[in-house]
DOZADREN-256882 format. One record per residue: residue number from 0; residue in three letters; chain; x, y, z of N, C-alpha, C in turn. Coordinates in pm, 1 decimal. Last residue first. Example, Ala and Ser with C-alpha at 12.3 -4.5 7.8 and 13.67 -1.06 7.14 Angstrom:
<recs>
- 1 SER A 1285.0 -225.0 708.0 1367.0 -106.0 714.0 1290.0 3.0 787.0
- 0 ALA A 1319.0 -569.0 780.0 1230.0 -450.0 780.0 1320.0 -330.0 780.0
</recs>
This chain:
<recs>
- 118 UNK A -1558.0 3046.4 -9994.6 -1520.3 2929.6 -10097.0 -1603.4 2790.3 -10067.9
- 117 UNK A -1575.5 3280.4 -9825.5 -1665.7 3227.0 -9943.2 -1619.8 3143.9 -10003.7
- 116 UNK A -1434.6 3340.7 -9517.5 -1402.7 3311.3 -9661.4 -1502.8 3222.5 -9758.4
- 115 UNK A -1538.2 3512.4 -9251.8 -1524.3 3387.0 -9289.8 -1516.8 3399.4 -9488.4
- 114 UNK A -1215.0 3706.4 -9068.3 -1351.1 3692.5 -9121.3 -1391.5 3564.4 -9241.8
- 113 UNK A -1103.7 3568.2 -8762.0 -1075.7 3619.5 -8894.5 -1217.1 3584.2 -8961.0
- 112 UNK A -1158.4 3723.7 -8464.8 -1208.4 3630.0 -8554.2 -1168.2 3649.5 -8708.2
- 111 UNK A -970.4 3863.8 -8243.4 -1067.7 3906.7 -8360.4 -1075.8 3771.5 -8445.7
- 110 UNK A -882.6 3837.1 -7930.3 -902.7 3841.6 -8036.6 -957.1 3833.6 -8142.6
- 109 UNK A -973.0 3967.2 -7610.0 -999.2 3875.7 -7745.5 -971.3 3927.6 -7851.1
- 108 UNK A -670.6 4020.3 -7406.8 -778.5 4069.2 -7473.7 -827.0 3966.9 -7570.5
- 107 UNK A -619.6 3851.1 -7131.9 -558.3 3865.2 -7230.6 -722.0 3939.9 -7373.0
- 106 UNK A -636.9 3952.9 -6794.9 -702.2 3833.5 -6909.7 -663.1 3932.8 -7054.6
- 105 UNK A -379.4 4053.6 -6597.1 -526.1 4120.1 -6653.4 -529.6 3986.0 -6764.8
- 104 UNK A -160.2 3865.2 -6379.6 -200.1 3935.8 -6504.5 -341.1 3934.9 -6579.4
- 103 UNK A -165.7 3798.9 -6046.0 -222.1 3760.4 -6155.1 -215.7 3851.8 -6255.9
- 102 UNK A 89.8 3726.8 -5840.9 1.7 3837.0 -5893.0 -60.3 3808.3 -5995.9
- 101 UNK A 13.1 3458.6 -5586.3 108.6 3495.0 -5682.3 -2.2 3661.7 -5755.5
- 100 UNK A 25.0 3482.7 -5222.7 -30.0 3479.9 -5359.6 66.8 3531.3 -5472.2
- 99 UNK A 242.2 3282.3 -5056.0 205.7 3386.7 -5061.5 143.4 3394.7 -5235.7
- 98 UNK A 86.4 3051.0 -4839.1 170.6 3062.8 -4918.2 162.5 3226.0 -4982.6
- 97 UNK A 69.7 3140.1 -4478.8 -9.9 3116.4 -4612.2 78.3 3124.8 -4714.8
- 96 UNK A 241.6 2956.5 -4223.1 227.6 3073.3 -4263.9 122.0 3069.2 -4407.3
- 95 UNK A 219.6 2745.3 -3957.0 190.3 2739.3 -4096.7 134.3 2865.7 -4123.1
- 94 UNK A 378.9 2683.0 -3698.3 300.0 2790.6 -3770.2 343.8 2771.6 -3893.9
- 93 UNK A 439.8 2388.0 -3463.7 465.5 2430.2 -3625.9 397.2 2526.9 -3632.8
- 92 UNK A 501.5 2381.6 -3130.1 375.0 2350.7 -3245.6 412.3 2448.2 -3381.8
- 91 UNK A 746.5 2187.6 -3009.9 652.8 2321.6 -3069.5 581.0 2338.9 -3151.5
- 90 UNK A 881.2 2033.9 -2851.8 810.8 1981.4 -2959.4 733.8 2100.4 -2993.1
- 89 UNK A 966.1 2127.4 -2601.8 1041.6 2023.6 -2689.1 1008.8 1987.1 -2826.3
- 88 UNK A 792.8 2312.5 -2527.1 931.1 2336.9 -2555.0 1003.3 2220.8 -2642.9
- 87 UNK A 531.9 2193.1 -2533.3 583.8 2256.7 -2599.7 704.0 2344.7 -2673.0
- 86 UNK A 637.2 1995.3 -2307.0 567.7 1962.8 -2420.9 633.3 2085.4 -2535.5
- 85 UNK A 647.3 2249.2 -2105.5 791.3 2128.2 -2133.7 733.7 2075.1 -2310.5
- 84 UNK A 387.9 2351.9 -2081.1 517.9 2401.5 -2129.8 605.0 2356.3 -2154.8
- 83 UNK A 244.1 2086.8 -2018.1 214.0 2159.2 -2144.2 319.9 2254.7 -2205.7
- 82 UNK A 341.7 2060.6 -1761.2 409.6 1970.8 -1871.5 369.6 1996.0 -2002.8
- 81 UNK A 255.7 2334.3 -1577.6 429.6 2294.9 -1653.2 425.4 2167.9 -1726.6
- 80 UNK A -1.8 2251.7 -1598.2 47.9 2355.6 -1707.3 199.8 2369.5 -1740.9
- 79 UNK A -5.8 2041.4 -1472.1 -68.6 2049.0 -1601.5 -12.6 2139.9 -1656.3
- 78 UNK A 135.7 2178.2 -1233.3 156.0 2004.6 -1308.2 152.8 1998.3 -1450.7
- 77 UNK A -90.5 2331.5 -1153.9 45.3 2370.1 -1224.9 109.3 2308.5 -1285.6
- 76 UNK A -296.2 2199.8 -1136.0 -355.2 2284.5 -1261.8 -189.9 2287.9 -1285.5
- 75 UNK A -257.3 2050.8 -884.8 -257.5 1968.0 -1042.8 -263.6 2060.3 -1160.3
- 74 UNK A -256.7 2270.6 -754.3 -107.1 2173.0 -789.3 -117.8 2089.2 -874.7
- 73 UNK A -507.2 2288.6 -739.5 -381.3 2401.1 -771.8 -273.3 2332.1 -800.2
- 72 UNK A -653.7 2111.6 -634.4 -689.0 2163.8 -723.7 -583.8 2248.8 -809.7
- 71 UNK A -493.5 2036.1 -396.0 -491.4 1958.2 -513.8 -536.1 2052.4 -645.8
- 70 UNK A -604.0 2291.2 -277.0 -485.9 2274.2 -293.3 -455.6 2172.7 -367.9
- 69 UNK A -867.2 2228.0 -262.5 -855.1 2364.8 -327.2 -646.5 2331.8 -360.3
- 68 UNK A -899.8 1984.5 -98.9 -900.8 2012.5 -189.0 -838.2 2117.8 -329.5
- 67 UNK A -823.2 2128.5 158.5 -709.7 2001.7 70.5 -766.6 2047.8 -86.3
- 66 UNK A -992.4 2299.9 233.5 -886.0 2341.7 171.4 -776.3 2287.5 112.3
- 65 UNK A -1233.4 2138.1 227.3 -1259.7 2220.4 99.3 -1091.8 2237.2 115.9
- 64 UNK A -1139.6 1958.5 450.1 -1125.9 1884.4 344.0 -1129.1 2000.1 191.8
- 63 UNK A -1160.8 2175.4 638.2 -1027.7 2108.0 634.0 -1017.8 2036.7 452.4
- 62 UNK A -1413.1 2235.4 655.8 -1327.4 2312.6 569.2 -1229.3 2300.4 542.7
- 61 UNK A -1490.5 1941.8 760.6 -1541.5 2004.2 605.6 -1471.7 2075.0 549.7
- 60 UNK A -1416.9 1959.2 1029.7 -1391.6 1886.7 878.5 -1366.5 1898.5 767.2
- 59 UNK A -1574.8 2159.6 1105.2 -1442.1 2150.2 1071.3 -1368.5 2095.4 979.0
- 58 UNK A -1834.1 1989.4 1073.5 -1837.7 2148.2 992.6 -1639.2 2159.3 977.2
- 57 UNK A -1773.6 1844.1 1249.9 -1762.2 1748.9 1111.2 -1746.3 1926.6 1056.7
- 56 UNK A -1748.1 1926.1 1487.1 -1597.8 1876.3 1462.5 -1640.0 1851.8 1316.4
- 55 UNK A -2004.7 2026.9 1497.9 -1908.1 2152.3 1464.2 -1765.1 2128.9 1475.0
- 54 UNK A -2190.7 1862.5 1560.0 -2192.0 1905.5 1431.7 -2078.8 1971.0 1387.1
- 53 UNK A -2081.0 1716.2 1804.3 -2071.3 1648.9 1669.5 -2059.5 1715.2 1508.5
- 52 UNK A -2187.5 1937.4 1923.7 -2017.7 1924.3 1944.0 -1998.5 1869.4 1807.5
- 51 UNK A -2408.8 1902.3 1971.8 -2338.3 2052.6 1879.7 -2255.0 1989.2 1854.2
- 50 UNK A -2487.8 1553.8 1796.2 -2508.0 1624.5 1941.6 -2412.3 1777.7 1896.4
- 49 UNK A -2662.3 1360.3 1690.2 -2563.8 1433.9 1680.4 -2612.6 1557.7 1781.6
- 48 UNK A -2847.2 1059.8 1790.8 -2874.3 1182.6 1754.8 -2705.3 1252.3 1766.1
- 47 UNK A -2794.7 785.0 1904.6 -2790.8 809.2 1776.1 -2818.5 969.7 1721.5
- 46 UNK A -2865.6 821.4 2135.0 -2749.7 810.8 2158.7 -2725.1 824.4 2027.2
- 45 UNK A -3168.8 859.5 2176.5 -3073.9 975.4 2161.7 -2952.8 924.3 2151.7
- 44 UNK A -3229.3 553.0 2044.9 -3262.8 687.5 1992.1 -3138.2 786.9 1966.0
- 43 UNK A -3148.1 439.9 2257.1 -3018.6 408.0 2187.4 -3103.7 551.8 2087.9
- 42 UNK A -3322.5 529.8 2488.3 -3207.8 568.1 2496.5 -3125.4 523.1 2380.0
- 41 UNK A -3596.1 446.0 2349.2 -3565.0 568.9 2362.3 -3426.5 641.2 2397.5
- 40 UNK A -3602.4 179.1 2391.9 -3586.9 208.0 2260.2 -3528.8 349.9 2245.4
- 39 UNK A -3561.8 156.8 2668.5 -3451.2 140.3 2572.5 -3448.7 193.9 2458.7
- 38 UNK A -3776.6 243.4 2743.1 -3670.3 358.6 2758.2 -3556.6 291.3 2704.0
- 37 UNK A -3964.1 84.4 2621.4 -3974.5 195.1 2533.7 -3860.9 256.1 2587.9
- 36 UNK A -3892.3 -187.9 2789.5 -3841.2 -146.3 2669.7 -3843.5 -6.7 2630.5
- 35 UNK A -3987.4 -41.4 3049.1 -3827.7 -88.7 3049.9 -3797.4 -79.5 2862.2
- 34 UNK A -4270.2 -47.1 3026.3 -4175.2 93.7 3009.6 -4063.0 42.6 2992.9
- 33 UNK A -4301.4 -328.9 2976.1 -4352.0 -236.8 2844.4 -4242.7 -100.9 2863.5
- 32 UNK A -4276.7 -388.8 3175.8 -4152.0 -478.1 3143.2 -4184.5 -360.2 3016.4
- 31 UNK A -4495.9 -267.0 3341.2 -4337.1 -302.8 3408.4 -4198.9 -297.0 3258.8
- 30 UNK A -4695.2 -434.5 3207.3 -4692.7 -258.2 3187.6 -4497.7 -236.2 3248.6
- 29 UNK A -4604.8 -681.8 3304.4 -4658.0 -658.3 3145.1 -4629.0 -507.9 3105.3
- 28 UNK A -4708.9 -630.8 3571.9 -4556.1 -698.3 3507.1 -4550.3 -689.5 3398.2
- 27 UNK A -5033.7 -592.3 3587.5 -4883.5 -498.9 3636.8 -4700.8 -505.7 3607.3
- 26 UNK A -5114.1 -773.1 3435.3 -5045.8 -644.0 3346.1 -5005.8 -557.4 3457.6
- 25 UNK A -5037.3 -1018.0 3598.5 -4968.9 -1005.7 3484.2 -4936.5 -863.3 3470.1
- 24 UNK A -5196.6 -866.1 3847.3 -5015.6 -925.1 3876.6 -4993.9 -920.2 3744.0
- 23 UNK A -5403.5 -858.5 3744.7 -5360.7 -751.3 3789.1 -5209.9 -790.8 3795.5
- 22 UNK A -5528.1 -1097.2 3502.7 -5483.2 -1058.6 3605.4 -5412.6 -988.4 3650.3
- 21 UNK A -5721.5 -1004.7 3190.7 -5535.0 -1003.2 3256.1 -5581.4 -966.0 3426.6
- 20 UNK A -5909.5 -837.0 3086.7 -5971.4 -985.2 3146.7 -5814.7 -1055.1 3195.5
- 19 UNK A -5926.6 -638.1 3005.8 -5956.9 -713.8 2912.9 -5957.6 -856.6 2970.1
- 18 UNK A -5923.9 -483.8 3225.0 -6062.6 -484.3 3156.7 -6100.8 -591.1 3070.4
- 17 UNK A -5649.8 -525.8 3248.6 -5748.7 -602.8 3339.3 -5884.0 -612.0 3317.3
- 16 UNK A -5563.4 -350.2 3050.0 -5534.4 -484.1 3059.4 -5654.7 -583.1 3120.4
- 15 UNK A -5648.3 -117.7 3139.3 -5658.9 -132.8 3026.5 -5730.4 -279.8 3016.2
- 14 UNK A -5515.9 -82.4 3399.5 -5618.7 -81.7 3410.4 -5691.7 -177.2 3214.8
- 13 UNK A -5293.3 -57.6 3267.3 -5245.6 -189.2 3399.1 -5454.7 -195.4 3382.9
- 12 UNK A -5262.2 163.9 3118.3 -5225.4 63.3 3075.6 -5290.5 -44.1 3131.0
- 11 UNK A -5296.0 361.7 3322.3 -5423.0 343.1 3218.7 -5392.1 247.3 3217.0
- 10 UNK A -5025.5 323.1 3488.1 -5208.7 301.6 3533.8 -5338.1 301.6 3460.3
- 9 UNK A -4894.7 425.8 3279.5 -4871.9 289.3 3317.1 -4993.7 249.1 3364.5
- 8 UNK A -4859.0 629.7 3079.3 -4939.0 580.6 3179.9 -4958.8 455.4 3199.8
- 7 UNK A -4543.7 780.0 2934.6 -4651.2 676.7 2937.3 -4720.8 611.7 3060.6
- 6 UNK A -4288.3 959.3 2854.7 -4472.5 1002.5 2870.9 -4551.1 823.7 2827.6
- 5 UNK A -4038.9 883.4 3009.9 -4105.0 838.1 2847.0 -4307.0 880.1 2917.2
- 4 UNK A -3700.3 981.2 3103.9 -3885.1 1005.7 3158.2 -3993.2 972.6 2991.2
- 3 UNK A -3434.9 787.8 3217.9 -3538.4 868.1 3048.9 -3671.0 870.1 3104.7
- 2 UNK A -3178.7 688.2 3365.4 -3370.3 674.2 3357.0 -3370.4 783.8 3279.7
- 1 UNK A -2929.0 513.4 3163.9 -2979.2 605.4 3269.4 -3187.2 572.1 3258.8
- 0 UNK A -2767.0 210.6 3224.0 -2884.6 264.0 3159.1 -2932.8 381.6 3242.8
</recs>
């Protein structure tokens, strides 16, 4: 365990105590045992903090992983696109041309009504 300087007054503390009616021996052992924890609490703290080094093996990382990526990215697009070409070589997609129109002849003129007979 290294020593960690933790901003705390032990002599307020010890005094604190005794006001409250703690024999000097307790909160001198009381204040004792109080810093021992806070520099624990305080050393697993920093041991949990990322440190440059930490940041700039993961930043590595990182571009390691963007350039896997980028390279899956590419080798699946070609994958994809050579079995779309195989696909289509084997099996080609039909063009359906339009039938072709027939020519229509002009509408036949009307004819004349024969006129109506008086019988």
């Amino acid at each position: 365990m290294s020593s960690l300087a933790i901003p705390f007054d032990t002599l307020a503390y010890v005094k604190q105590l005794e006001s409250a009616g703690i024999p000097a021996s307790h909160a001198e052992a009381q204040a004792m045992a109080l810093t021992s924890a806070l520099q624990q609490v305080r050393e697993v703290q920093l041991n949990e903090l990322a440190t440059k080094g930490d940041i700039l093996r993961l930043e590595k990382e990182i571009e390691v992983a963007k350039v896997e990526t980028i390279k899956w990215v590419i080798a699946t697009g070609i994958v994809v696109l050579g079995g779309v070409a195989a696909i289509h070589r084997f099996a080609p997609v039909p063009v359906y041309y339009p039938a072709p129109q027939t020519v229509m002849s002009a509408p036949a003129a009307p004819q004349a009504m024969p006129a109506p007979t008086g019988k």
